[in-house]
N, C-alpha and C positions, 0 to 999 in steps of 0.2 A: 526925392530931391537929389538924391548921389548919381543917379543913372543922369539924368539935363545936365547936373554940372559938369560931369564928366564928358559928355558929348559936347559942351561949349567950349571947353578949355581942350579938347581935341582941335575945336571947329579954328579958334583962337592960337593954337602950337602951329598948327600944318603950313601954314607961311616958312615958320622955321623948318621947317623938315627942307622944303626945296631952297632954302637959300644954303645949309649945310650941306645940301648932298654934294656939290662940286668940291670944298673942301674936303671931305671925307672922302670922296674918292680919290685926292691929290695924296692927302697924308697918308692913305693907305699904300698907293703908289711909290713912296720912300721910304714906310718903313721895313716894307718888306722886297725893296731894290728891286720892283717891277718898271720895265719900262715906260715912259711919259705917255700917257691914250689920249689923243688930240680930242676931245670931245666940244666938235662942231657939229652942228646939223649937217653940213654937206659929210662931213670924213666919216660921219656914224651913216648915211645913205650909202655912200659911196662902200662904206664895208658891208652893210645889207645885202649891197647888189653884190657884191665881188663873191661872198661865202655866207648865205644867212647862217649857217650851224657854227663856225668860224666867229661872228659878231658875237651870236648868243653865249660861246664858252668863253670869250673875250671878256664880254660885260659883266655874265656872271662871274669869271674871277675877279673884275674889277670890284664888285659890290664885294664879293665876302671880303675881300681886304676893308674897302669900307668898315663893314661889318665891325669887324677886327678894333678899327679905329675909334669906332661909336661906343663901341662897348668900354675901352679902356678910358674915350673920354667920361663915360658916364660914371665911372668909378670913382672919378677926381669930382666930377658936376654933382654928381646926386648928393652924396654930404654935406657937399658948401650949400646946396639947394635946404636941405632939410635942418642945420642950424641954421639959416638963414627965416626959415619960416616956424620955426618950435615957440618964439615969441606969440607969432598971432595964431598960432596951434592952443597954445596954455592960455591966452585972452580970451577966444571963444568958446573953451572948456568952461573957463572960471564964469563966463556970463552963461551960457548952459545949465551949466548945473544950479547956479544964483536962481533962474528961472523954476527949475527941480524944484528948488525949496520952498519957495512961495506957492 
């Protein structure tokens, strides 16, 4: 049962995953007083063409900044995530193990 649930609520997260990427790549972008990276479809082609190896060190600096941002915000989110859900964490315990007993 843990293996399904976990691939739904994957399948169910990944909407989030592309709607934060363009934020995390922005916050990343300021905190660490990296230049603005226009991220259009033409200006990301347009650097393709111009230098692929040039793009690729681009973007991957751009992601590990990301990176950077993700991780600090999960430090703040994960907590408030996890008192937020220890309620119906201890409910499904308490009816689990009620079932135990009988």
């Amino acid at each position: 049962l843990n293996l399904p649930l976990i691939q739904l609520v994957n399948c169910v997260v990944y909407p989030l995953q592309l709607i934060f990427l363009i934020p995390m790549l922005q916050l990343g972008q300021r905190l660490f007083g990296a230049p603005v990276l226009p991220l259009t479809l033409d200006r990301v082609l347009s650097m393709i063409r111009a230098s692929i190896w040039n793009t690729i060190a681009t973007l991957g600096a751009a992601t590990g900044r990301a990176i950077v941002v993700w991780l600090l915000v999960s430090c703040l989110v994960a907590p408030a995530i996890y008192l937020a859900a220890l309620p119906l964490l201890r409910l499904s315990l308490s009816r689990v193990s009620r079932r135990a007993r009988s």
